[in-house]
N, CA, C and O atoms as a printed pandas DataFrame, in Angstrom:
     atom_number atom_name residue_name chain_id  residue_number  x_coord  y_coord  z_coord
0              1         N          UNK        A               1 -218.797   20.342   44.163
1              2        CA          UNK        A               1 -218.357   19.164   44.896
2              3         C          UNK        A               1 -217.162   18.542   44.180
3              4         O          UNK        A               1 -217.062   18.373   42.965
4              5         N          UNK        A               2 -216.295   18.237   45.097
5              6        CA          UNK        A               2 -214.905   17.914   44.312
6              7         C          UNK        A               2 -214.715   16.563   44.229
7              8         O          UNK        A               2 -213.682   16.066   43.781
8              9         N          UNK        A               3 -216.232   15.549   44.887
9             10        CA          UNK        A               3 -215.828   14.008   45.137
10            11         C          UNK        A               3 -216.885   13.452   44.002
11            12         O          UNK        A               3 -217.761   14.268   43.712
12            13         N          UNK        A               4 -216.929   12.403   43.434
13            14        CA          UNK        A               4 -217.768   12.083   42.402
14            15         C          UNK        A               4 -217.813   10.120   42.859
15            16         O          UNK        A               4 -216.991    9.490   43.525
16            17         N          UNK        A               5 -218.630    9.804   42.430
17            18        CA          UNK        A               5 -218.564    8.339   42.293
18            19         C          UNK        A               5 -218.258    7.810   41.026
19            20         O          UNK        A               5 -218.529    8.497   40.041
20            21         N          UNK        A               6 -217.632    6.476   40.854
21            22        CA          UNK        A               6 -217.138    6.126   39.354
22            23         C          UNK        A               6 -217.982    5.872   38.702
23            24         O          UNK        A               6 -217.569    5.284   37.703
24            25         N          UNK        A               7 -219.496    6.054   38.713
25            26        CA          UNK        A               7 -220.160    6.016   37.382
26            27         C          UNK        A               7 -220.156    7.104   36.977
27            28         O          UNK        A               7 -220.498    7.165   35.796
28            29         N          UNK        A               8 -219.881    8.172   37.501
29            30        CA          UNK        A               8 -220.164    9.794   37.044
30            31         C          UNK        A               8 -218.960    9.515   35.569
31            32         O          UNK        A               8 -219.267    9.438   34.380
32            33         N          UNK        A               9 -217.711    9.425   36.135
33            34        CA          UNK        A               9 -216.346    9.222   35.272
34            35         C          UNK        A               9 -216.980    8.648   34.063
35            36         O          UNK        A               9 -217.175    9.154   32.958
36            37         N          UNK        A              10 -217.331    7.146   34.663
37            38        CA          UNK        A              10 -218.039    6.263   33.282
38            39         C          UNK        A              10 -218.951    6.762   32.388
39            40         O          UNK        A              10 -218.976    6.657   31.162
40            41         N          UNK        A              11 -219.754    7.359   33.204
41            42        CA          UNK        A              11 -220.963    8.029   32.041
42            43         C          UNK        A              11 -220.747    9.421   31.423
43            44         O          UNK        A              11 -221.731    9.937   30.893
44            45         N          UNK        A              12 -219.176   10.328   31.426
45            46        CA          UNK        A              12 -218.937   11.398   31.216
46            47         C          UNK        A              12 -218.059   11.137   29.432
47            48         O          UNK        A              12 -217.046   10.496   29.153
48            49         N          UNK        A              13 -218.720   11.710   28.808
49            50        CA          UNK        A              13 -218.288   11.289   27.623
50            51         C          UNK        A              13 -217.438   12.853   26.351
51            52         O          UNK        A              13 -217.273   13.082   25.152
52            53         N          UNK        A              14 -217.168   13.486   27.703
53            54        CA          UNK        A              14 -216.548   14.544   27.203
54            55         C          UNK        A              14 -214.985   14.504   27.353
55            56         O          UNK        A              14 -214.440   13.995   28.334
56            57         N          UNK        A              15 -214.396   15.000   26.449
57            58        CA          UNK        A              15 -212.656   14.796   26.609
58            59         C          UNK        A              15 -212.321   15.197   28.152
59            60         O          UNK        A              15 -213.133   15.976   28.650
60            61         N          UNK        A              16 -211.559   14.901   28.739
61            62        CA          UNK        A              16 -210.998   14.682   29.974
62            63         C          UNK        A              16 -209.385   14.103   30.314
63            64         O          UNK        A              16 -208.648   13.716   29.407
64            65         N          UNK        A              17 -209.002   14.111   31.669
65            66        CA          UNK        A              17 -207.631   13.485   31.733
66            67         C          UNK        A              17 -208.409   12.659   33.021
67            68         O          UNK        A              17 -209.435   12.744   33.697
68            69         N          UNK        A              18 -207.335   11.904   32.893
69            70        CA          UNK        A              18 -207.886   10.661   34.483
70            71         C          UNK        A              18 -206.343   10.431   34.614
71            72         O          UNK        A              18 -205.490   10.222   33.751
72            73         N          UNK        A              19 -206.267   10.531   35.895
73            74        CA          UNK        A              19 -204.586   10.570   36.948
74            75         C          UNK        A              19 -204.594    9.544   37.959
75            76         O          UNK        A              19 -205.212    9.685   39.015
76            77         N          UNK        A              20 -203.863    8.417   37.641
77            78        CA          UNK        A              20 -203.493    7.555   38.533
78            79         C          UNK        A              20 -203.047    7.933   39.810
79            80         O          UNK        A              20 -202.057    7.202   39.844
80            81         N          UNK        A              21 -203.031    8.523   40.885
81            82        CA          UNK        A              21 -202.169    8.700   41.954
82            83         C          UNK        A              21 -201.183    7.829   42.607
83            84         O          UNK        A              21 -200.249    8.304   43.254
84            85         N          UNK        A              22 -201.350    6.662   42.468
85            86        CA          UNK        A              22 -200.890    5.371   43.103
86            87         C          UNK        A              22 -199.247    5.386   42.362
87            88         O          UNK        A              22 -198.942    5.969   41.322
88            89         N          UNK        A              23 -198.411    4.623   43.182
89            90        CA          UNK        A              23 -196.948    4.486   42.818
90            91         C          UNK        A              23 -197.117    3.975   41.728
91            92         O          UNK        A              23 -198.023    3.281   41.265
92            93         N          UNK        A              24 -196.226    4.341   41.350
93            94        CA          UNK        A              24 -195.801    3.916   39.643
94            95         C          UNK        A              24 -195.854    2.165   39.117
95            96         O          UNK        A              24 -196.249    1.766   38.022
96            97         N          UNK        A              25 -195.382    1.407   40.148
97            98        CA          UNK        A              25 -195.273   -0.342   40.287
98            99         C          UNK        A              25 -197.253   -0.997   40.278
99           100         O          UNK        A              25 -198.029   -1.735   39.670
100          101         N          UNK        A              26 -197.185   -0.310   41.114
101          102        CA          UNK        A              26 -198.970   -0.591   40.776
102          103         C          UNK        A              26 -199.327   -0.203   40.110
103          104         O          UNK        A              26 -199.800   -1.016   39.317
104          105         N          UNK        A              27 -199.522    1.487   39.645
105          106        CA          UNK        A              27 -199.997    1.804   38.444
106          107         C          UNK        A              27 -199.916    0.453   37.093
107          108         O          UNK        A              27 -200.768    0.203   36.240
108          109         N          UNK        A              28 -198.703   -0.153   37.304
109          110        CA          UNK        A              28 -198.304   -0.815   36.145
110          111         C          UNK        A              28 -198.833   -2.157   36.108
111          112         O          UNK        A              28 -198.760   -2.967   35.184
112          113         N          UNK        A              29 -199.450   -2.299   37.395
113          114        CA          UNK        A              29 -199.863   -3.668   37.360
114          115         C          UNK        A              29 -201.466   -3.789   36.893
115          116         O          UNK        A              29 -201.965   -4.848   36.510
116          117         N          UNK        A              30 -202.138   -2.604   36.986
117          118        CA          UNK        A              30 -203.491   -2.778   36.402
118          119         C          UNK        A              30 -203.761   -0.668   36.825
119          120         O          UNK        A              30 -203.166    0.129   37.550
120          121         N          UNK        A              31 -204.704   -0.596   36.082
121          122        CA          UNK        A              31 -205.493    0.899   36.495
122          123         C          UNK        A              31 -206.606    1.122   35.442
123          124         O          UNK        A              31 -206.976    0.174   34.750
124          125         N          UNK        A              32 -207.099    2.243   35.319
125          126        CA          UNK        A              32 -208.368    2.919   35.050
126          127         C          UNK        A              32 -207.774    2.929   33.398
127          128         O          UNK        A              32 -206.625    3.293   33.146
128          129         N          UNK        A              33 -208.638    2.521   32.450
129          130        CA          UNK        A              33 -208.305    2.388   30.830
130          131         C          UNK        A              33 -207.733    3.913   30.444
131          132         O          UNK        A              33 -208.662    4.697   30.637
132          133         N          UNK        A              34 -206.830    4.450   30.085
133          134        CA          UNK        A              34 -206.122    5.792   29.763
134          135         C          UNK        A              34 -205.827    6.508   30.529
135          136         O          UNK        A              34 -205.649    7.648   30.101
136          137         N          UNK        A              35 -205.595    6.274   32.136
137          138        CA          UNK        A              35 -205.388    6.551   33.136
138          139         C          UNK        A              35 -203.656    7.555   32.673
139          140         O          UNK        A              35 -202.945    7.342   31.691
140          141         N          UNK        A              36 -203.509    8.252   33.412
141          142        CA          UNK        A              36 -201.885    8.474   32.990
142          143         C          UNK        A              36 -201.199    8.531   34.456
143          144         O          UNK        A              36 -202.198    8.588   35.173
144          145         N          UNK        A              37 -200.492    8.543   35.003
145          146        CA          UNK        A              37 -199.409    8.053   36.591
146          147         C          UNK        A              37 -199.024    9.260   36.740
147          148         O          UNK        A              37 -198.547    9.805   35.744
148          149         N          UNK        A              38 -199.103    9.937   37.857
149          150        CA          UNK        A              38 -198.686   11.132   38.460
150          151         C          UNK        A              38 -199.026   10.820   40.179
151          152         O          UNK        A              38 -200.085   11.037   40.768
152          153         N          UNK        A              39 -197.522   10.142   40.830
153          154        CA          UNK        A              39 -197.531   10.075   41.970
154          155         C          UNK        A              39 -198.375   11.150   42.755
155          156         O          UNK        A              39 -198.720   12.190   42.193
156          157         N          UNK        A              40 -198.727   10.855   44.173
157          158        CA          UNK        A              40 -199.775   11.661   44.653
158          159         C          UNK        A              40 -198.702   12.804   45.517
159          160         O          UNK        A              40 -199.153   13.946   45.602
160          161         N          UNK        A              41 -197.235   12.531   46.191
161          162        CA          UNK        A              41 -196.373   12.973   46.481
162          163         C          UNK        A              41 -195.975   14.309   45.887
163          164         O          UNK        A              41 -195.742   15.360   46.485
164          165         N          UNK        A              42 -195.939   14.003   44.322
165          166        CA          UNK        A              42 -195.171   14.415   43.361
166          167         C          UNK        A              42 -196.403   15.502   42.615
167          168         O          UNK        A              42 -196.072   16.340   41.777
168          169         N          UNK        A              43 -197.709   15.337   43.036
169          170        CA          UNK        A              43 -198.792   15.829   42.153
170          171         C          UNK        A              43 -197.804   17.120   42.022
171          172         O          UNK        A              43 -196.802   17.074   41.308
172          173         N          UNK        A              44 -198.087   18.014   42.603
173          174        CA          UNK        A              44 -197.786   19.650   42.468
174          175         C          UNK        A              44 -196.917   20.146   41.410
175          176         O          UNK        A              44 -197.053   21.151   40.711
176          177         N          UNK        A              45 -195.829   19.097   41.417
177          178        CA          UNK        A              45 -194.668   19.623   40.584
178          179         C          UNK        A              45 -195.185   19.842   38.896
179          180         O          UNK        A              45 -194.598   20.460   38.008
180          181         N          UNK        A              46 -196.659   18.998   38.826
181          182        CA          UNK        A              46 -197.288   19.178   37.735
182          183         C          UNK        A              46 -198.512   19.919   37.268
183          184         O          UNK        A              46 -199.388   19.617   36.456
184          185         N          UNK        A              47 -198.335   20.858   37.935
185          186        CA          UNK        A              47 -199.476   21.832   37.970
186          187         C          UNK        A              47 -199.397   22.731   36.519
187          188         O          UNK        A              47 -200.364   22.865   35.770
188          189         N          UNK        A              48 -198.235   23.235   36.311
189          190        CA          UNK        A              48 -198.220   23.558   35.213
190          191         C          UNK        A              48 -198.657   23.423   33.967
191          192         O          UNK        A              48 -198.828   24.189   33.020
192          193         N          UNK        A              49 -198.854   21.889   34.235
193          194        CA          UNK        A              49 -198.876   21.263   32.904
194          195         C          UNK        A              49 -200.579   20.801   32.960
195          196         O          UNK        A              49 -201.028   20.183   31.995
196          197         N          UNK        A              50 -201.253   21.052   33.837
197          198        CA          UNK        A              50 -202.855   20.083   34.422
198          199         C          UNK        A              50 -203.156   21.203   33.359
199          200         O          UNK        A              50 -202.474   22.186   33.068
200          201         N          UNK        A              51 -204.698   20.669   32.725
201          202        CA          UNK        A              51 -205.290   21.424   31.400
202          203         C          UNK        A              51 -206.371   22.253   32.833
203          204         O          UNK        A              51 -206.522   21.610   33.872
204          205         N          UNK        A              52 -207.029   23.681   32.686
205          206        CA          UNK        A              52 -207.860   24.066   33.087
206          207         C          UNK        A              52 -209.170   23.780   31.930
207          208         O          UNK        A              52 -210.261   23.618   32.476
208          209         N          UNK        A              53 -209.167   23.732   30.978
209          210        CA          UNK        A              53 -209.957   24.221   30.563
210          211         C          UNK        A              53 -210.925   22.223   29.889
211          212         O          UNK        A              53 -211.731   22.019   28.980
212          213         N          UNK        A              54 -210.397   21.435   30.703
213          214        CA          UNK        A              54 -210.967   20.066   30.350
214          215         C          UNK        A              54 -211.287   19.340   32.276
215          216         O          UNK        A              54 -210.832   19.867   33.292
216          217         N          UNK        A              55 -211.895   18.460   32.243
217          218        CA          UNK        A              55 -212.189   17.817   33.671
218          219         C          UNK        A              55 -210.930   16.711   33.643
219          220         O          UNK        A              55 -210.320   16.079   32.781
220          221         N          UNK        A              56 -210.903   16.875   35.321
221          222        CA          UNK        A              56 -209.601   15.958   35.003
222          223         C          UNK        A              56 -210.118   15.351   36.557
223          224         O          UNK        A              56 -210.563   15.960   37.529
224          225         N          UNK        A              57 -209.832   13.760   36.321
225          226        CA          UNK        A              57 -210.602   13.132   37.450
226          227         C          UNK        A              57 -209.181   12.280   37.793
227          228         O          UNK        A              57 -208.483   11.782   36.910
228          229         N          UNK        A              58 -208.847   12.195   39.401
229          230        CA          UNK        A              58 -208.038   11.694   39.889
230          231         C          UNK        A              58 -208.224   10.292   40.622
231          232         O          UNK        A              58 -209.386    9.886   40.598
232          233         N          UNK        A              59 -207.520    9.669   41.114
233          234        CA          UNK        A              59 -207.725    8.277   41.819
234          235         C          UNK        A              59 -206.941    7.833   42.526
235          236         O          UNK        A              59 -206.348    7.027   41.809
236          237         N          UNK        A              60 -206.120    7.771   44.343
237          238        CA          UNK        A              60 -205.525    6.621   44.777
238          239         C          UNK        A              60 -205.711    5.481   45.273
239          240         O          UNK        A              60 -206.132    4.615   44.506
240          241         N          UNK        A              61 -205.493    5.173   46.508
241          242        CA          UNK        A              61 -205.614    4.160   46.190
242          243         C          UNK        A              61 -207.070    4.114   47.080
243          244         O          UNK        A              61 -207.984    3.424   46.629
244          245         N          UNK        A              62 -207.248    4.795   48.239
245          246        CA          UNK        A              62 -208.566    4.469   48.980
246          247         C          UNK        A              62 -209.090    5.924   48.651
247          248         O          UNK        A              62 -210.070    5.544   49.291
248          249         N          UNK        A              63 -209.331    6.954   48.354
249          250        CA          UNK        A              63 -209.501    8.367   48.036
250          251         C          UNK        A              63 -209.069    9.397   48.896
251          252         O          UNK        A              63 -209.371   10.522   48.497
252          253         N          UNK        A              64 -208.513    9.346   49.849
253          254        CA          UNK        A              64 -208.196   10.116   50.809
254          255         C          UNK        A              64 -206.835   11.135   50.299
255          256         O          UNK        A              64 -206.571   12.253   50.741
256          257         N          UNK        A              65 -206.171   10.451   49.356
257          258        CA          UNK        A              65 -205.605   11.600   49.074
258          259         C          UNK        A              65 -205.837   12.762   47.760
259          260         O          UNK        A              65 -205.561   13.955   47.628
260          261         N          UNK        A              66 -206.761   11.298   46.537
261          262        CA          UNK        A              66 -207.220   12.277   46.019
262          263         C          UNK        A              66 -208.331   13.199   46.396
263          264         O          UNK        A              66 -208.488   14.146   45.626
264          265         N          UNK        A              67 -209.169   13.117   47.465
265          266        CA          UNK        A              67 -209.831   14.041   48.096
266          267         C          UNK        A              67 -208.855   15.308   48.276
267          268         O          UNK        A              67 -209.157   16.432   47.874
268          269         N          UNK        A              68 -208.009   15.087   48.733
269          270        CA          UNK        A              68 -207.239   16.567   49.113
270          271         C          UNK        A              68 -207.015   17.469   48.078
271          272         O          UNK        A              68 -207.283   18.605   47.688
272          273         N          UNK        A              69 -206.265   16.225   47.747
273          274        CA          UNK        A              69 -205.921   17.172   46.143
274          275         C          UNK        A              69 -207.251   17.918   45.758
275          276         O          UNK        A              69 -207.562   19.108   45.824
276          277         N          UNK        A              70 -207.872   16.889   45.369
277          278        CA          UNK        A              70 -209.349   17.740   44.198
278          279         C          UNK        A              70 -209.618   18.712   45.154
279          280         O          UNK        A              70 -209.744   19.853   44.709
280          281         N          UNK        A              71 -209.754   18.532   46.526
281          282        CA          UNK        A              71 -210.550   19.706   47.015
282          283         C          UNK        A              71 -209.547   21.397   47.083
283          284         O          UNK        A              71 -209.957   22.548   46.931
284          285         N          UNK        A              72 -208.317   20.935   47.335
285          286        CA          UNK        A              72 -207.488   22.072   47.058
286          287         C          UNK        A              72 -207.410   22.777   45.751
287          288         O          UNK        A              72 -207.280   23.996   45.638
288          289         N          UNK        A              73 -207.501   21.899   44.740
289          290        CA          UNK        A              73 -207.367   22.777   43.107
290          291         C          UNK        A              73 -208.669   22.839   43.293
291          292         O          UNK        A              73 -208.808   24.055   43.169
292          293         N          UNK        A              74 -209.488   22.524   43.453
293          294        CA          UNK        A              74 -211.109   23.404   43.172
294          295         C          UNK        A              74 -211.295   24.050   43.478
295          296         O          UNK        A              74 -212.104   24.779   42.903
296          297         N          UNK        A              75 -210.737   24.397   44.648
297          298        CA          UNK        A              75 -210.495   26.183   45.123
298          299         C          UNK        A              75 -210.299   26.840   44.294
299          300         O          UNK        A              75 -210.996   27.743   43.832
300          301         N          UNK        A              76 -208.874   26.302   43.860
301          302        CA          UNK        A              76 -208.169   27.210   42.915
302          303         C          UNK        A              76 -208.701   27.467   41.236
303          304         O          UNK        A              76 -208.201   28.109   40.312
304          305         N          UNK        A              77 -209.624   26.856   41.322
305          306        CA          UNK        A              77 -210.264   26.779   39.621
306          307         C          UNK        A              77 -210.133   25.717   38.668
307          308         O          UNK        A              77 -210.306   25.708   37.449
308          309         N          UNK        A              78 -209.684   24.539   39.734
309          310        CA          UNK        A              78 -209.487   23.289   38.624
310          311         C          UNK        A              78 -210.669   23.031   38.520
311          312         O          UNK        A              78 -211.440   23.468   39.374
312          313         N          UNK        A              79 -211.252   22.069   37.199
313          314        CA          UNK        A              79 -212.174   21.384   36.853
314          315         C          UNK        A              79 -211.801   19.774   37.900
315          316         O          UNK        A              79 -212.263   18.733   37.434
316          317         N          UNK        A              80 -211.309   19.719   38.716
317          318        CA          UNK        A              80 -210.931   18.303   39.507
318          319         C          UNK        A              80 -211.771   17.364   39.924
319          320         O          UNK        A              80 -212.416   17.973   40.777
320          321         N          UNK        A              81 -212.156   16.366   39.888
321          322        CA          UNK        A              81 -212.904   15.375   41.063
322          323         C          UNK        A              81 -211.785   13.977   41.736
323          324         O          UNK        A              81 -210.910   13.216   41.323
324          325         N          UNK        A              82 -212.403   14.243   42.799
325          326        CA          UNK        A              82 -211.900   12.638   42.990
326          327         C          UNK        A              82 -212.603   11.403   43.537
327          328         O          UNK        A              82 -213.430   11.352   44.447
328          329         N          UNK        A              83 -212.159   10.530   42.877
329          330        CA          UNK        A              83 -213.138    9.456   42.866
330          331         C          UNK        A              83 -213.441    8.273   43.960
331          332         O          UNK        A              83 -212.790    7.230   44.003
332          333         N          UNK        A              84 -214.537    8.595   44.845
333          334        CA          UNK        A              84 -215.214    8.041   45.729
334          335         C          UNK        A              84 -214.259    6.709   45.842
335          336         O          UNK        A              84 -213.861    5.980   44.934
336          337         N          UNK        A              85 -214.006    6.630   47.351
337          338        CA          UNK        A              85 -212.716    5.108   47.245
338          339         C          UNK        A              85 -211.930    5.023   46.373
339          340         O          UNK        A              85 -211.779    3.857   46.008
340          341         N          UNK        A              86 -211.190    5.919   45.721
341          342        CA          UNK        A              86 -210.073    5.556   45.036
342          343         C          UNK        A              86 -210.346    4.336   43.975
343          344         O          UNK        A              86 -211.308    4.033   43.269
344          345         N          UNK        A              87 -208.758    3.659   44.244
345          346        CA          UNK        A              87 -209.013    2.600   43.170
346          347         C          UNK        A              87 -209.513    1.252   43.628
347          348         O          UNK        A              87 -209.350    0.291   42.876
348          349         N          UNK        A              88 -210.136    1.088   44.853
349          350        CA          UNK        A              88 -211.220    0.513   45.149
350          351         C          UNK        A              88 -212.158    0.386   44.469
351          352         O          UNK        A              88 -212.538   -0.708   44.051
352          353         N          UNK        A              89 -212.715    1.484   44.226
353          354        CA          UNK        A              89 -214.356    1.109   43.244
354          355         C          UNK        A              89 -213.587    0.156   41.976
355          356         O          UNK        A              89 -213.942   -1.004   41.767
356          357         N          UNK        A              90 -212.560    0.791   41.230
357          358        CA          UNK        A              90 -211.824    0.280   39.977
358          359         C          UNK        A              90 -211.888   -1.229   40.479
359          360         O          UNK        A              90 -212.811   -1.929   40.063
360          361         N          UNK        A              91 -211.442   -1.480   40.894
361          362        CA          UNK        A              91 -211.466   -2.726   41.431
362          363         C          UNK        A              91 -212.715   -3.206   41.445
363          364         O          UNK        A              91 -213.010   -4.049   40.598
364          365         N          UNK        A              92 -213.784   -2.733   42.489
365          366        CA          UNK        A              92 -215.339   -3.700   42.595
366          367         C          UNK        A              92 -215.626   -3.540   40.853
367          368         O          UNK        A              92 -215.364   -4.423   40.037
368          369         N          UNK        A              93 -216.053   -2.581   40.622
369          370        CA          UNK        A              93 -215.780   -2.654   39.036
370          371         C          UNK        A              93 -215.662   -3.784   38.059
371          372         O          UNK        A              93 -216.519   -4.247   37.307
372          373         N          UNK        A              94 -214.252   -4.169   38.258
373          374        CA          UNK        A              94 -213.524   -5.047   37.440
374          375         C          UNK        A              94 -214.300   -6.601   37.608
375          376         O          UNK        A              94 -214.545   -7.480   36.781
376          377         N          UNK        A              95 -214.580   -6.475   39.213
377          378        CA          UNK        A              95 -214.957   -8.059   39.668
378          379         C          UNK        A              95 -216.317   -7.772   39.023
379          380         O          UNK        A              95 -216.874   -8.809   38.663
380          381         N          UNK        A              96 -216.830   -6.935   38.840
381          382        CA          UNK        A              96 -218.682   -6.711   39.019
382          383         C          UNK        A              96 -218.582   -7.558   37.101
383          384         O          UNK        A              96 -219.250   -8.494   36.661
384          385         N          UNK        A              97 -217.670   -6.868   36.520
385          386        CA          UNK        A              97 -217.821   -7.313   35.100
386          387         C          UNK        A              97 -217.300   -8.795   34.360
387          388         O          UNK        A              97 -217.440   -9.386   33.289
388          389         N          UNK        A              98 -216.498   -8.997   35.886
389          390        CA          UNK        A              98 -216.079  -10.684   35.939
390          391         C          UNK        A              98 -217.317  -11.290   36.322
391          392         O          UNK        A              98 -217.673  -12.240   35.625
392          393         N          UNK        A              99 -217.867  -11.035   37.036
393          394        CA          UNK        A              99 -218.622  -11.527   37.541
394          395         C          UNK        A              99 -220.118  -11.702   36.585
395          396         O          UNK        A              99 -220.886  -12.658   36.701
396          397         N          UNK        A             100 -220.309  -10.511   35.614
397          398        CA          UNK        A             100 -221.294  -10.764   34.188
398          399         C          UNK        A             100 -221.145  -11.435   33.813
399          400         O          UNK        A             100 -222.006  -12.315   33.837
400          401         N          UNK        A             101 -219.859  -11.649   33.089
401          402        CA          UNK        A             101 -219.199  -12.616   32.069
402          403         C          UNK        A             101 -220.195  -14.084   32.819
403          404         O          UNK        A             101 -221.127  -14.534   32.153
404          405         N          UNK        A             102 -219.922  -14.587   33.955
405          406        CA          UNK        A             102 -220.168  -15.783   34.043
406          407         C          UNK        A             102 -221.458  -16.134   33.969
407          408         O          UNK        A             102 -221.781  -17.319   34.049
């Protein structure tokens, strides 16, 4: 299965990459803690460089495109997921832990 929910990410404590999909301007305005920016447009041109041999979990902004993606390289032998609503959950997330605090 190439779709995961964000506690899977959270509770995975093995080295990994996590890929922002979202434009670069948002990326910058908040994202996923070590996240790294690789437009969703632009993914392919970086295939070369994606690790096979580590999990690498993606994110835009509602999941629909990282769905594609992950589900296309998992064909191909990526270790990929993508994460249930995008950077939505990141978001409920963020409020859920604002929302401890008080």
């Amino acid at each position: 299965m190439f779709r995961i929910e964000l506690k899977e990410l959270l509770e995975d404590i093995d080295e990994k990459l996590v890929i922002d999909l979202r434009k670069k301007e948002d990326y910058r305005k908040g994202t996923y803690p070590g996240a790294i920016n690789i437009y969703h447009g632009e993914f392919y041109k970086y295939l070369d460089i994606l690790p096979r041999n580590k999990k690498i979990y993606i994110f835009c902004y509602t999941g629909v495109s990282g769905d594609e993606i992950a589900e296309d390289l998992s064909q191909k032998g990526y270790n990929i997921y993508s994460i249930e609503d995008g950077y939505r959950s990141i978001i409920r997330m963020k409020v859920r832990k604002m929302m401890d605090k008080n």
